[in-house]
C-alpha positions in Angstrom: 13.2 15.7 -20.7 10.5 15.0 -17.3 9.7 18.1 -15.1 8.8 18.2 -11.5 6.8 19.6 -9.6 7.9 19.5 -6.1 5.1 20.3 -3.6 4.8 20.3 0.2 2.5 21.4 3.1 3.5 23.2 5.7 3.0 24.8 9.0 5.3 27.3 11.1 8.3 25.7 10.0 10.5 28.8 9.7 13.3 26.8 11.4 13.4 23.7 8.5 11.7 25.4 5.6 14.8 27.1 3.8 17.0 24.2 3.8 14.2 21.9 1.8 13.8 24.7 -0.5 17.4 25.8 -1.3 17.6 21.9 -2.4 14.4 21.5 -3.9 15.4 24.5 -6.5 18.5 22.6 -7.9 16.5 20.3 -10.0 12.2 21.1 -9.4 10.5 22.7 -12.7 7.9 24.2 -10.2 7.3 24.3 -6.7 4.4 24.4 -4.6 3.5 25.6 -1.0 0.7 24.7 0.7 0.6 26.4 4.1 -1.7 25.2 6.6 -2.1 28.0 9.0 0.9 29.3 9.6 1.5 31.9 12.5 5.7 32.4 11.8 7.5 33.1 8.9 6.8 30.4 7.1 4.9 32.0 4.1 7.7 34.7 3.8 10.4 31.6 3.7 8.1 30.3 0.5 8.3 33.1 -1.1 11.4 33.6 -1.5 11.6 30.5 -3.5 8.4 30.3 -5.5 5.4 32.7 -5.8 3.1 29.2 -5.8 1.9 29.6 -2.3 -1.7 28.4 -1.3 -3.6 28.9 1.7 -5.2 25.9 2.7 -7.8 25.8 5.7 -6.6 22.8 8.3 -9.2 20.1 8.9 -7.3 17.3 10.7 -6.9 15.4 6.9 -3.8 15.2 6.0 -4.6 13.5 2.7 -7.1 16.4 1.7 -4.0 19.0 2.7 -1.4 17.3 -0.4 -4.0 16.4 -2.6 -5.0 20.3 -2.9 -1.3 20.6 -3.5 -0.9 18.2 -6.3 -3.8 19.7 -8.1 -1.9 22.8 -8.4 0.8 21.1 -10.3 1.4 21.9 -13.4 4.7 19.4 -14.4 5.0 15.7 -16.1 5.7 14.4 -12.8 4.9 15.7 -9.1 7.0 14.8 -6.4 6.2 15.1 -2.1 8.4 16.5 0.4 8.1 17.5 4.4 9.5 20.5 5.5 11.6 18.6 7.6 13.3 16.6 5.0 17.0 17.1 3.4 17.5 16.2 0.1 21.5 15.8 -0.1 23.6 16.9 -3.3 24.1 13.0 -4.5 20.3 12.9 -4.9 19.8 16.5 -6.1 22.4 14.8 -9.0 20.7 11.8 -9.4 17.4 13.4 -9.9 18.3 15.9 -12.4 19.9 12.9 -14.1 16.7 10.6 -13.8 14.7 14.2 -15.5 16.9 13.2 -18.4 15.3 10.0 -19.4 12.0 9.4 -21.3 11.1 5.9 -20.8 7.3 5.7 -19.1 7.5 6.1 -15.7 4.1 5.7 -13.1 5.8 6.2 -9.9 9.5 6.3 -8.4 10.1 4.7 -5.2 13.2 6.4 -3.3 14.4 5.6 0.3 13.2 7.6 3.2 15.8 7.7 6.0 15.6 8.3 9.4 17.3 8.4 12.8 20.7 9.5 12.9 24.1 8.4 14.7 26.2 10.8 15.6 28.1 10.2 12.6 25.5 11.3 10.4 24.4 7.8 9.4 21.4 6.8 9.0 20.0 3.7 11.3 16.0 3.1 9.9 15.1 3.7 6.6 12.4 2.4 4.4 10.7 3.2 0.6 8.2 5.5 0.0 6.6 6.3 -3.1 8.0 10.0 -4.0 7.6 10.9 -7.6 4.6 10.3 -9.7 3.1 10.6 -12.9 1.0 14.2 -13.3 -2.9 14.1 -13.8 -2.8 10.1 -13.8 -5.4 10.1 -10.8 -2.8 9.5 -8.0 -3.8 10.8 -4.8 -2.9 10.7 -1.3 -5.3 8.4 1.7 -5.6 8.7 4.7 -5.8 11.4 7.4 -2.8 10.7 9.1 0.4 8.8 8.1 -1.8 9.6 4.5 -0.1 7.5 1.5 -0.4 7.1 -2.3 -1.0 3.4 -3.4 1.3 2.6 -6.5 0.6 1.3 -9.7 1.8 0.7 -13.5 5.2 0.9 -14.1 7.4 1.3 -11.0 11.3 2.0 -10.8 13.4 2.5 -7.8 15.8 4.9 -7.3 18.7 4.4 -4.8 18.7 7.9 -3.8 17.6 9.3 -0.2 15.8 11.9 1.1 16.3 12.5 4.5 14.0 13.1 7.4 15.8 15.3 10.1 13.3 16.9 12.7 14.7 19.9 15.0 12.0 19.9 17.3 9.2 18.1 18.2 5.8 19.3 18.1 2.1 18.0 19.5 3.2 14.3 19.9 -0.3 13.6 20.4 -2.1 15.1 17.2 -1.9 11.6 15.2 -3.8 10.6 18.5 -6.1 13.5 18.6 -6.8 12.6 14.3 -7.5 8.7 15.3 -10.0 9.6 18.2 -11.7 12.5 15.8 -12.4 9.0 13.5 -13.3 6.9 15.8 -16.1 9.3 17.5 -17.5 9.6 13.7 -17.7 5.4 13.9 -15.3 5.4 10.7 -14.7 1.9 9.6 -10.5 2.2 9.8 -8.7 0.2 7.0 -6.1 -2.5 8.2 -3.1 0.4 7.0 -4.9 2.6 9.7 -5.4 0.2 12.6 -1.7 -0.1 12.0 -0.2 3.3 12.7 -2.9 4.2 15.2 -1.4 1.4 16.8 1.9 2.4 16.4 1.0 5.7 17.3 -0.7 4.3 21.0 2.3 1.8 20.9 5.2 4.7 21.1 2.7 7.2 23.8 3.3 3.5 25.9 -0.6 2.8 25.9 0.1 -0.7 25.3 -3.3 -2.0 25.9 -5.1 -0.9 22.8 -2.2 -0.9 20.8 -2.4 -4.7 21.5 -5.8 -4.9 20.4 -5.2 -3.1 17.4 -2.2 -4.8 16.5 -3.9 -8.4 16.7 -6.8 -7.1 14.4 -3.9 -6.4 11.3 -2.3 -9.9 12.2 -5.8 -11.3 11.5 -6.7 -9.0 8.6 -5.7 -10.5 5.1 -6.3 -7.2 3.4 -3.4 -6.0 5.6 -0.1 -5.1 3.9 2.9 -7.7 4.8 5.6 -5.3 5.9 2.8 -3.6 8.5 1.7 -7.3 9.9 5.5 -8.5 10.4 6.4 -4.9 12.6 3.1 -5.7 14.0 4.6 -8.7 15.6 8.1 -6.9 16.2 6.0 -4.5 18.4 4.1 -6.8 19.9 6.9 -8.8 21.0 8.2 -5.9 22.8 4.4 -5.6 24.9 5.2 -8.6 25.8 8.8 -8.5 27.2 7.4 -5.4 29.2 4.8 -7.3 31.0 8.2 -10.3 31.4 5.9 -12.7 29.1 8.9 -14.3 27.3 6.7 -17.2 26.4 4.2 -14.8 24.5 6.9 -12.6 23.0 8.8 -15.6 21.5 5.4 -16.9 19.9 4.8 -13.6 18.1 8.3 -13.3 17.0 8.0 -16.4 15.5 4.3 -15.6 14.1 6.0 -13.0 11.7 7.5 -16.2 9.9 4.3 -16.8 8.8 4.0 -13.6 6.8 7.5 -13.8 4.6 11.0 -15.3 5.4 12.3 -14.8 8.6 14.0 -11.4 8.9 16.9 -10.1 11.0 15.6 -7.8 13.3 12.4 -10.6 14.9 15.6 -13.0 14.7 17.8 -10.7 16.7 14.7 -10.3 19.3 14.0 -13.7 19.4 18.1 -14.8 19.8 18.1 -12.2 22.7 15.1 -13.3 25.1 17.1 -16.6 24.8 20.3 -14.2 25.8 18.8 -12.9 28.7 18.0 -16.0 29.8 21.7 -16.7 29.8 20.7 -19.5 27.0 23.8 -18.9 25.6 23.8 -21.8 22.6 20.2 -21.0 21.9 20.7 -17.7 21.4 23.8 -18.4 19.0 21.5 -20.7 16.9 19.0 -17.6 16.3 21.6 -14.5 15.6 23.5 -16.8 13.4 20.3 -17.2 11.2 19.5 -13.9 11.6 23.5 -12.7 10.2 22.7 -15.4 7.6 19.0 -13.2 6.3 20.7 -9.9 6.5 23.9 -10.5 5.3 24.4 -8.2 2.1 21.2 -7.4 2.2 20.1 -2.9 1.6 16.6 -3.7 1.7 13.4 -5.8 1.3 10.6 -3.1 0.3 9.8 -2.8 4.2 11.0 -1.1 7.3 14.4 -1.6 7.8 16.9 -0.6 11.2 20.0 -1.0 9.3 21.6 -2.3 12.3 19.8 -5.3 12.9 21.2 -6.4 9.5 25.0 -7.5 10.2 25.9 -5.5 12.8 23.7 -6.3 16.1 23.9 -10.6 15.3 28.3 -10.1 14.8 28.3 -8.6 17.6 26.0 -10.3 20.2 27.7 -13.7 18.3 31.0 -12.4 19.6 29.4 -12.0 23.3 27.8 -15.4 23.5 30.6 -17.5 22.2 32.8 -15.6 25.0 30.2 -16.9 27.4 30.6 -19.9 26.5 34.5 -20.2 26.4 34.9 -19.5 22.6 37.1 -16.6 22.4 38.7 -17.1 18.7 34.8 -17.7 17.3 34.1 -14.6 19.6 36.8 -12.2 18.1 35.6 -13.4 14.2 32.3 -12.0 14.9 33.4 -9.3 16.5 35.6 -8.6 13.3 32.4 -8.6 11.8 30.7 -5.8 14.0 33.6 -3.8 13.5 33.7 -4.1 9.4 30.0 -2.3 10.3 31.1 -0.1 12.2 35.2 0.9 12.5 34.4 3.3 15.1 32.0 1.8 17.0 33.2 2.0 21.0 31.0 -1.4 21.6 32.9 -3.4 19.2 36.3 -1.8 20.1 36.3 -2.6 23.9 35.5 -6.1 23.0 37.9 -6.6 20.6 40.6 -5.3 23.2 38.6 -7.6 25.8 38.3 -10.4 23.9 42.5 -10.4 22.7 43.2 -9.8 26.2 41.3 -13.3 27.4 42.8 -14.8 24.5 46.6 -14.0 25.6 45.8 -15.1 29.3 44.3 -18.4 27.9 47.7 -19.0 25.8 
């Protein structure tokens, strides 16, 4: 039988903290709180579900906050959480099931979801490392975006947790972490020039994101998944400033990094859209329905949509363009398998039928 230690930093996240909590408890051997600073009720929250609650003195290192954590653990196995996560019942099951087994286990990989519809369904989701072997030397790296590098014997477990914010906080502290480095002339990593540039990327400070993001294309110590959204992001730089010439040549750069996947194909198929390149774009969404079709993952970031249900659909609205309504409403058919109650797909369909009859 494994136990777990679940354990988790925190700061003032009174709104959040109970609901982690009240589903770590139905299956962690121990818990562990590691408050940051707290000025709410925080502490008071953890308390009421462990009395494992450390003060830890903030220093802008986000790696130095967990890994004070996981040397309070006690269990076979610890396992990381945000305060902001959910862990829903089919995983709470599934991990007092996996607690069951005993063959040798480093780490657990489990899928980190993210961004909502209004349906409750989750649109970006990708794998973290969540669950690893006790006093075997893993620690957390990294100041910001901080992760543990996995090794030995890995399994991968189908079960989400979810990442649901209720409010936003300093959306410029990553910033703040990356400046702090970069004034003490840190040598960043490839992994770090990456999310610093994702973090300059989304505040819309496109110019040194750029650089940044052309120093991972070029670094071979760079991890795959980070260089092929590295061109993803790039691409969209580029459509900004109307450079479709430069956005198609990244797009196609992140070819050189693994097979062509969905979501650069769907970006790619839709500069040629815009264009009103009709056939062009068909060739490129088809391919990029043919990479995701069936497909829950490839070990990288993943917006679920880009999979099956943005190439049926945008098929569906260039074969209309170009007088093709049967091929138009197959796709469509497609979209809507997605998505039944998708409004997009739905007022084509009844678009599309209605051409149809007034061609016949």
């Amino acid at each position: 039988m494994r136990t777990i230690s679940v354990c988790m930093i925190v700061k003032d996240e009174e709104k959040v903290l109970g609901r982690v909590l009240e589903g770590a408890k139905q299956f962690a051997d121990e818990i562990i709180v590691v408050d940051t600073g707290s000025t709410d009720n925080s502490k008071d929250i953890a308390h009421e579900f462990t009395n494992n609650v450390f003060d830890f003195e903030w220093c802008n290192d986000f790696a130095k906050a967990r890994n004070f954590g996981i040397d309070k653990c006690t269990k076979d196995y610890f396992m990381w959480l945000d305060a902001d996560d959910v862990i829903p019942k089919d995983t709470i099951d599934g991990l007092n099931k996996w607690k069951g087994g005993d063959e040798n286990v480093d780490v657990v990989m489990m899928p980190y979801e993210m961004s909502f519809d209004k349906n409750g369904v989750a649109g970006f989701v990708y794998y973290r490392e969540r669950i690893l072997k006790n006093k075997a030397g893993f620690y957390f790296e990294g100041r910001v975006h901080e992760c543990i590098t996995p090794r030995g014997r890995i399994v991968y477990l189908e079960y989400p947790i979810q990442h649901k914010k209720v409010e936003n906080k300093d959306p410029h502290r990553n910033i703040k972490i990356y400046e702090q480095m970069e004034k003490e002339k840190k040598q960043f990593c490839a992994r770090e020039n990456f999310y610093y540039a994702n973090e300059l990327f989304y505040s819309n400070n496109y110019t040194k994101a750029k650089k940044l993001y052309e120093k991972v294309l070029n670094d071979r110590t760079a991890y795959v998944e980070n260089q092929i959204q590295a061109c993803i992001n790039l691409s969209i730089i580029y459509r900004s400033q109307n450079d479709t010439e430069k956005e198609r040549q990244v797009l196609i750069k992140s070819f050189e990094y693994d097979l062509p996947r969905s979501e650069p194909l769907c970006k790619l198929a839709n500069s040629y859209y815009e264009k009103k390149e009709y056939k062009k774009a068909i060739y490129w969404y088809n391919l990029a329905l043919l990479s995701g079709s069936g497909k829950k993952h490839h070990g990288g970031f993943v917006y679920k949509d880009y999979l099956e249900y943005i190439p049926a659909l945008m098929l569906g609205i260039c074969h209309y363009h170009i007088g093709e309504i049967e091929k138009a409403i197959k796709y469509n058919e497609i979209a809507l398998q997605c998505k039944p109650n998708d409004e997009k797909a739905l007022s084509n369909k009844k678009f599309y039928l209605n051409r149809l009859c007034e061609k016949l």
